[in-house]
C-alpha positions as CSV (number, residue, x, y, z in Angstrom):
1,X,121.9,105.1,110.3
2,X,122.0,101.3,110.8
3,X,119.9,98.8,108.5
4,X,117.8,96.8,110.7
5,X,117.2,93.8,108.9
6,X,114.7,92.2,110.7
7,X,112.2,95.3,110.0
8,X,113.2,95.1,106.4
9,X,113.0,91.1,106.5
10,X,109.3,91.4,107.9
11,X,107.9,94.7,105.7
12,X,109.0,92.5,102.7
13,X,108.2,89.4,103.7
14,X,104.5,91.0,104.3
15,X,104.4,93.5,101.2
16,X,105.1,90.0,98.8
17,X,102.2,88.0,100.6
18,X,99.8,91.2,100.5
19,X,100.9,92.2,97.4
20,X,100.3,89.3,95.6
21,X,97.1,88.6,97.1
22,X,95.5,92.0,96.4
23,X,97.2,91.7,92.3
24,X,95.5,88.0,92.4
25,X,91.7,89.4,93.7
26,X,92.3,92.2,90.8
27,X,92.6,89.9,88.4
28,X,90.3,87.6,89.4
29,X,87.3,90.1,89.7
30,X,88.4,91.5,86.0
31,X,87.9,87.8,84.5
32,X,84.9,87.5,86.4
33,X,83.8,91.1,85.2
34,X,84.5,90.4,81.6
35,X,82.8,86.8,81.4
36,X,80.0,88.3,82.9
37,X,79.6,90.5,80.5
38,X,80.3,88.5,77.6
39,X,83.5,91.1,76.6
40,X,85.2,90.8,73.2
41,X,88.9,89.4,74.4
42,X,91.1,92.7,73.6
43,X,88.0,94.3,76.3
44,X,89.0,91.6,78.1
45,X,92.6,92.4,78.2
46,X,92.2,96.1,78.6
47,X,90.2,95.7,81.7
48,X,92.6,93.2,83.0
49,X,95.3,95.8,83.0
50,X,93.1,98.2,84.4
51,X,92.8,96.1,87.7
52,X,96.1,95.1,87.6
53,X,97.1,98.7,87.7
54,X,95.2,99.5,90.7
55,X,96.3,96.4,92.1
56,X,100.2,97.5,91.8
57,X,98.3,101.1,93.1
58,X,96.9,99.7,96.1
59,X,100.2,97.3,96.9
60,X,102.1,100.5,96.4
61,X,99.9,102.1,99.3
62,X,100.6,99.3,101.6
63,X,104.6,98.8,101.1
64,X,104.5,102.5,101.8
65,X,102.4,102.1,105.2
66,X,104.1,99.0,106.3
67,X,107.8,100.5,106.3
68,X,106.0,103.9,108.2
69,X,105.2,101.2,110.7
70,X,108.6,99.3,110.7
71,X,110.9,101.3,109.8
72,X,114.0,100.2,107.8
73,X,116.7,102.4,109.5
74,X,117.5,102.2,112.9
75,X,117.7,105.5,113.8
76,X,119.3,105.5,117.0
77,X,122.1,103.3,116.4
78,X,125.4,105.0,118.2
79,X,123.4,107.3,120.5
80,X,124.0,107.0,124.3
81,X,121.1,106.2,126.5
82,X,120.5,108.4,129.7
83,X,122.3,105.5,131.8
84,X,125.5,105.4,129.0
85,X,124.6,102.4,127.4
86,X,125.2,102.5,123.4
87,X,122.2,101.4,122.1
């Protein structure tokens, strides 16, 4: 099986801007969550990796669906097309 680049160019390029969007709103809401409510700064911390977790969580989720959708292996590279043509 052949690498094709371009799908694995694009699924990263889209995994980093998503990914680092969805860990940002995470965060965010937690800081917002904890000066809301007035939390003791270890509280603080502890719900900040708590939303970071399930930030990572929900980026893993998405890497995983974008490569289903472009796939990173070429999987016909070498095989001959009904009119002979190596694709």
């Amino acid at each position: 099986m052949k690498p094709n680049w371009l799908n694995i160019w694009t699924g990263c390029s889209a995994v980093i801007l998503v990914g680092s969007e969805v860990l940002a709103a995470f965060a965010a809401t937690a800081w917002a969550i904890s000066g809301l409510l007035n939390l003791a700064p270890i509280a603080e911390m502890v719900l900040m990796a708590i939303a970071l977790v399930g930030g990572l969580a929900v980026s893993a989720v998405f890497a995983r669906g974008v490569f289903e959708v472009e796939p990173a292996f070429d999987e016909t590279a070498g095989h001959l097309s009904e009119g002979g043509v190596v694709l």
